[in-house]
C-alpha positions as CSV (number, residue, x, y, z in Angstrom):
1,X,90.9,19.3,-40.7
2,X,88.1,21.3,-41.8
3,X,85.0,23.3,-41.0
4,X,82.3,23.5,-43.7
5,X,80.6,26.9,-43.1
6,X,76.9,27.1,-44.5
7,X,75.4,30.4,-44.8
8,X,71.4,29.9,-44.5
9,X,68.1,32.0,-44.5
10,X,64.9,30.3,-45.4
11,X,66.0,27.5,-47.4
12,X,63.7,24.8,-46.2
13,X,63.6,23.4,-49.9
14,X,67.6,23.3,-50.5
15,X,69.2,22.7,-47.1
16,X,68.8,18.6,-46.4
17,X,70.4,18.3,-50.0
18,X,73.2,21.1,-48.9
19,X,74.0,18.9,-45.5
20,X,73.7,15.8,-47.1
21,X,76.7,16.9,-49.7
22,X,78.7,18.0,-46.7
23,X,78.4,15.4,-44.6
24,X,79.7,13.3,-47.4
25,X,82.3,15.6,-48.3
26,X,83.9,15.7,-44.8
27,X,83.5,11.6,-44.8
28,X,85.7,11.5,-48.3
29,X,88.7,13.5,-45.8
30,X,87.8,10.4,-43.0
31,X,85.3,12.7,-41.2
32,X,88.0,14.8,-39.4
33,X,86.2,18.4,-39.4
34,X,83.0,20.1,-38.7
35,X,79.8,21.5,-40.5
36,X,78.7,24.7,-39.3
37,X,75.3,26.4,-40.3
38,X,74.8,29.9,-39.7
39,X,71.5,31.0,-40.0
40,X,70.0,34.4,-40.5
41,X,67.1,34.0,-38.3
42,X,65.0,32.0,-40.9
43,X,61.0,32.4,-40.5
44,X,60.9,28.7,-42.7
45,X,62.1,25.2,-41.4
46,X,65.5,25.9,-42.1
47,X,66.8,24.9,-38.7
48,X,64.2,22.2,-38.1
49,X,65.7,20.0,-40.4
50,X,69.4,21.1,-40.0
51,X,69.3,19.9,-36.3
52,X,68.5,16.6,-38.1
53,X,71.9,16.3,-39.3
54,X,75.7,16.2,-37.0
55,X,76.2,19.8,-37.7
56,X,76.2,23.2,-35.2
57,X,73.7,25.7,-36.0
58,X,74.6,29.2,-34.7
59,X,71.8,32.3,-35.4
60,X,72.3,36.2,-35.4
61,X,71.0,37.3,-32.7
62,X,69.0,40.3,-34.6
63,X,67.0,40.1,-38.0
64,X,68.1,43.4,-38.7
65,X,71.7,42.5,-39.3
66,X,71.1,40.1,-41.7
67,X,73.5,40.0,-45.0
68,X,75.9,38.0,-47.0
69,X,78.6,39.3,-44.7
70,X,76.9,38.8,-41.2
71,X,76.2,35.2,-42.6
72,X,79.9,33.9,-43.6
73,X,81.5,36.0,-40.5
74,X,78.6,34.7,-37.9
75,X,79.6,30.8,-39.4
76,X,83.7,31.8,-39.5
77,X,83.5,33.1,-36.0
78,X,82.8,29.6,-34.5
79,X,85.0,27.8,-37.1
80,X,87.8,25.4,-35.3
81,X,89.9,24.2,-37.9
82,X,92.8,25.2,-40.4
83,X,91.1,25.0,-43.5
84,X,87.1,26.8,-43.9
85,X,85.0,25.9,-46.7
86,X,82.3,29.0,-47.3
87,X,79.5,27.3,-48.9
88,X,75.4,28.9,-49.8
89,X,72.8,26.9,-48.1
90,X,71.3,26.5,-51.8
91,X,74.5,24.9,-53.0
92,X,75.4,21.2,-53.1
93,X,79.1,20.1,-53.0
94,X,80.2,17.8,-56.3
95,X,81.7,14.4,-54.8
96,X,85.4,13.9,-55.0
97,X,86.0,17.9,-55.1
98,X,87.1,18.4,-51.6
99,X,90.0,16.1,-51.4
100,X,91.6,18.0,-54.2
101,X,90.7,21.0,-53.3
102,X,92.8,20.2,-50.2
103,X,95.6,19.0,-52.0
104,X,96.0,22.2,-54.1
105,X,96.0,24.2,-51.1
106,X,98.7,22.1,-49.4
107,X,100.8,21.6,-52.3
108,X,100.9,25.8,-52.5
109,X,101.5,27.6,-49.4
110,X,101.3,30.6,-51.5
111,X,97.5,30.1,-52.0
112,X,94.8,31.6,-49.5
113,X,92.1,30.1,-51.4
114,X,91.1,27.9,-53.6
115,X,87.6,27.0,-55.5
116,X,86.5,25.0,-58.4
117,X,83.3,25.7,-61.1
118,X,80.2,26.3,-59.9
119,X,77.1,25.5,-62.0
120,X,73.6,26.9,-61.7
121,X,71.2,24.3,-62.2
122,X,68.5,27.0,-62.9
123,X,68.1,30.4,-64.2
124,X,65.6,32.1,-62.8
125,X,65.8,35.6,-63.4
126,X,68.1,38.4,-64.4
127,X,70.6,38.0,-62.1
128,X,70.9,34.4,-62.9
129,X,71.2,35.2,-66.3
130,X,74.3,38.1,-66.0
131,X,76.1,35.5,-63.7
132,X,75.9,32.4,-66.2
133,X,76.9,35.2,-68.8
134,X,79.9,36.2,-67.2
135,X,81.4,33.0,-66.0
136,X,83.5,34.1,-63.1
137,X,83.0,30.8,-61.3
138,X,83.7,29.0,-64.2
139,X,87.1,30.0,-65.3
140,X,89.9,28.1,-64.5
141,X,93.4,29.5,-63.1
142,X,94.5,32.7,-60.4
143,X,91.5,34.7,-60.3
144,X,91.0,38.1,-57.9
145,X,88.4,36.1,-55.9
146,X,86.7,33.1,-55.2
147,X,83.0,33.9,-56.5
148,X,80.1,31.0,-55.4
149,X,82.3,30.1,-52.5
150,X,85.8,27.9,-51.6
151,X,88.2,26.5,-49.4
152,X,90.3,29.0,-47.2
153,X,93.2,29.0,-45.2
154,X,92.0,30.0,-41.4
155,X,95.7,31.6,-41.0
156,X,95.8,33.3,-44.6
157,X,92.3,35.3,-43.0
158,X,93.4,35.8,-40.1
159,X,96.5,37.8,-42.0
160,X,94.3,39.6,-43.9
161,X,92.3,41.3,-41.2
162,X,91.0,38.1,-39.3
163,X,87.9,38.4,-40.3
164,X,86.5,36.3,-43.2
165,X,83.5,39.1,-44.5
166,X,82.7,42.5,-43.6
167,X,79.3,42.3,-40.8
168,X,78.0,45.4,-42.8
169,X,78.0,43.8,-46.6
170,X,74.8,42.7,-48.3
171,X,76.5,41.4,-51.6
172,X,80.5,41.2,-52.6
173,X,81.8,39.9,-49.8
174,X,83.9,37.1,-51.4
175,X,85.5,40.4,-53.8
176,X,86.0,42.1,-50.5
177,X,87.9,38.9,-49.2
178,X,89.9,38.3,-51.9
179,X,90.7,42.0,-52.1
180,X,92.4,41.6,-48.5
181,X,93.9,38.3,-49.2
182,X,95.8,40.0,-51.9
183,X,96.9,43.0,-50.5
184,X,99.0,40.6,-48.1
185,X,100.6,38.5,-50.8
186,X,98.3,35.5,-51.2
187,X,97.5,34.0,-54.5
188,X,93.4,32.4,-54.7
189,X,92.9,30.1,-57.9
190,X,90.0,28.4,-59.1
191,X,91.0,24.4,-60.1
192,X,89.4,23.2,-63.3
193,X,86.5,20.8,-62.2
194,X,83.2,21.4,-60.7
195,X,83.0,21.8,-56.8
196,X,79.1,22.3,-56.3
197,X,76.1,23.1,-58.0
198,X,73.9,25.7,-57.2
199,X,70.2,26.1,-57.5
């Protein structure tokens, strides 16, 4: 039903809590899916303790071409189900999120996308700070895309281009995505309850 896409690069610290959250997650839809973790060439034990858990880790080949982009597309390239959630490697999914999540995009075949709050557990510096400030993964309703990550229809990308980010982008790449999804009719919307928390 779905693949779980988890974009990593040295999160030794985060990632047993991120794949502990998924794996959970996919059992709440009866297990039927996948966890992916695409890693950026992490120096760290990153990979180490994914291969601990029932997931496929796939790598960029290069250091050099690692970016937000490179990360979701290297993950969504090896994805083998209708439905993709893109999720940070320093995020943890909220229980009970998924299933509804599902059920929105079902109900609507008008929505590419669809996501739920996000909240930072920390602030640790400015950028932290500007993105509590501005709450665009907080605000419920049809937004222009789906910041801190969501749940995608694999057909809805693949009619926008195919791809699910640009290799080349270091930052935006869920703006870039929604821009797409837009331009070929899709709606995205972001449901009103928390879908992970990010540290």
């Amino acid at each position: 039903m779905m693949s779980i896409l988890i974009k990593a690069f040295n999160e030794e610290e985060k990632i047993a809590a991120t794949l502990q959250a998924a794996c959970a997650a996919l059992a709440e839809l009866g297990g039927e899916g996948e966890i992916i973790v695409a890693d950026s060439c992490s120096t760290d034990a990153t990979v180490a303790i994914a291969r601990r858990f029932p997931v496929r880790i796939v790598q960029l080949a290069d250091p050099q071409q690692r970016g937000c982009g490179a990360g979701v597309q290297l993950g969504y390239q090896f994805a083998r189900y209708p439905y993709v959630y893109l999720l940070d490697a320093d995020m943890v999914l909220e229980p009970g999120y998924l299933p509804q999540a599902l059920a929105a995009l079902q109900a609507d075949a008008a929505l590419a996308g669809v996501a739920g709050y996000v909240v930072d557990t920390r602030i640790a510096n400015d950028i932290d700070r500007i993105r509590v400030r501005n709450g665009l993964s907080t605000r419920a309703g049809d937004v222009r895309c789906l910041h801190g990550g969501g749940l995608y229809r694999t057909d809805a990308i693949a009619a926008a281009g195919g791809y699910a980010a640009d290799l080349n982008l270091k930052a935006y790449e869920e703006a870039e995505l929604g821009m797409r999804l837009r331009s070929v009719g899709y709606r995205l919307q972001r449901l009103p309850m928390v879908a992970a928390r990010h540290t």
